[in-house]
C-alpha positions as CSV (number, residue, x, y, z in Angstrom):
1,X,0.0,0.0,0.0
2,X,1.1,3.8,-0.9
3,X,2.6,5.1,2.2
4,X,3.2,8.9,1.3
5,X,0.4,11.3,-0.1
6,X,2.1,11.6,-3.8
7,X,2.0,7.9,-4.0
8,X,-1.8,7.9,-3.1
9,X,-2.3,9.6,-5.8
10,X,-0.2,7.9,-8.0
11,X,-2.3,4.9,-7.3
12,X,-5.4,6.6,-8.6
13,X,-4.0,7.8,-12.0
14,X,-2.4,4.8,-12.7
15,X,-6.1,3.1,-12.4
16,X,-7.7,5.6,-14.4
17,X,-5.0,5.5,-17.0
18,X,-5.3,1.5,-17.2
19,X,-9.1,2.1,-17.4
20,X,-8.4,3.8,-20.7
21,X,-5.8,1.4,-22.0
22,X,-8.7,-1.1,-21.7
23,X,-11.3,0.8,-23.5
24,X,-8.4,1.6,-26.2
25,X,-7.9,-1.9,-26.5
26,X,-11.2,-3.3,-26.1
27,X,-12.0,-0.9,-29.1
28,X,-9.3,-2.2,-31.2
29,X,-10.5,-6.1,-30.6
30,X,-14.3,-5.0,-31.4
31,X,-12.5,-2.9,-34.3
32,X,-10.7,-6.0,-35.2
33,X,-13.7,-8.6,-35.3
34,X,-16.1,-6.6,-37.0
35,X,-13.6,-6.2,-40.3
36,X,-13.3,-10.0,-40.5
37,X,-17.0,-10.5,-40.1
38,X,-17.1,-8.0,-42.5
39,X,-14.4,-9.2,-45.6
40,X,-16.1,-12.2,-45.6
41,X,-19.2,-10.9,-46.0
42,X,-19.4,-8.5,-48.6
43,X,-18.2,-5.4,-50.7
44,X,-18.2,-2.4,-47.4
45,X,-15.1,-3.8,-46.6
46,X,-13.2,-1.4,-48.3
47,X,-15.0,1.5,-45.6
48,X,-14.5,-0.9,-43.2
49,X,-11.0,-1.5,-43.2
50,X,-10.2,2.4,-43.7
51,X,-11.8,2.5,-40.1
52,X,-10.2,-0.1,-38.4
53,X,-6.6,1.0,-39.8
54,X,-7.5,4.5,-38.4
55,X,-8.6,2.9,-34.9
56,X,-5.0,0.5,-35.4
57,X,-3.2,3.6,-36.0
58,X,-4.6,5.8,-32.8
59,X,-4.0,2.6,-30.4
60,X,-0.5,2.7,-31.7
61,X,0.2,6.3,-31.0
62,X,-1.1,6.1,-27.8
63,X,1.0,3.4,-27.0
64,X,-1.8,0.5,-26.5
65,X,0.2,-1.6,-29.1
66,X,3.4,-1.8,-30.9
67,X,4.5,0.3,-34.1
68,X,5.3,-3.5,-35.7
69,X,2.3,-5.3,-34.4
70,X,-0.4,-2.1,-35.9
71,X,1.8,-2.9,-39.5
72,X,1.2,-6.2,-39.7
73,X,-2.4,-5.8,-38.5
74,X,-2.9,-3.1,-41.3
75,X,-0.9,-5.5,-43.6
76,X,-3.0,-8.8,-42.8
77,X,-5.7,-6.2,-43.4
78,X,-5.2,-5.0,-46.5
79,X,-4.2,-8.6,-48.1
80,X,-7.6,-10.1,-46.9
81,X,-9.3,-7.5,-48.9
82,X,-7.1,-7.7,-51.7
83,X,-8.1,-11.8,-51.8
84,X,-12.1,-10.9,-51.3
85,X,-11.6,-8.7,-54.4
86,X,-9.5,-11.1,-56.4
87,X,-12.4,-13.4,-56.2
C-alpha cells in the first residue's frame, strides 16, 4: 500500500489510466472482429478497413500496441481485402 500522499495519488492515476488502456484496447479487438465479419461478407469492406486502420493507427500512437504489431495488422488487413476482391 502507498505510504506517502504523492504515492496515493499515483495509485489513482495509474487506475484511471489503465481504465483507458482497456477501452483503447477493447476498441481495437471490437475494431478487429467486426472487419473480418465484414471481408467475408461482402463489398463495405473497403470502408471498413479504412476505419479499423484508423482505430490500429490511434492505439499505436497512444502506446496500446506496438508500431510493428499495428503494421502487420494493417498488412494482414489490406491482403484479406485484396483476396475478397481477387475473387
Amino acid at each position: 500500500m502507498a505510504n506517502t500522499k504523492s504515492a496515493k495519488k499515483c495509485v489513482k492515476t495509474i487506475a484511471s489510466k489503465t481504465l483507458q488502456n482497456k477501452r483503447c484496447k477493447s476498441t481495437l479487438k471490437t475494431s478487429l472482429k467486426g472487419f473480418k465479419e465484414a471481408s467475408l461478407s461482402g463489398p463495405q469492406a473497403t470502408d471498413i478497413l479504412s476505419k479499423t486502420v484508423k482505430i490500429v493507427d490511434k492505439s499505436c500512437a497512444k502506446g496500446i500496441i506496438h508500431a510493428n504489431k499495428a503494421s502487420r495488422l494493417k498488412s494482414k488487413m489490406q491482403k484479406a481485402v485484396n483476396a475478397a476482391a481477387g475473387k
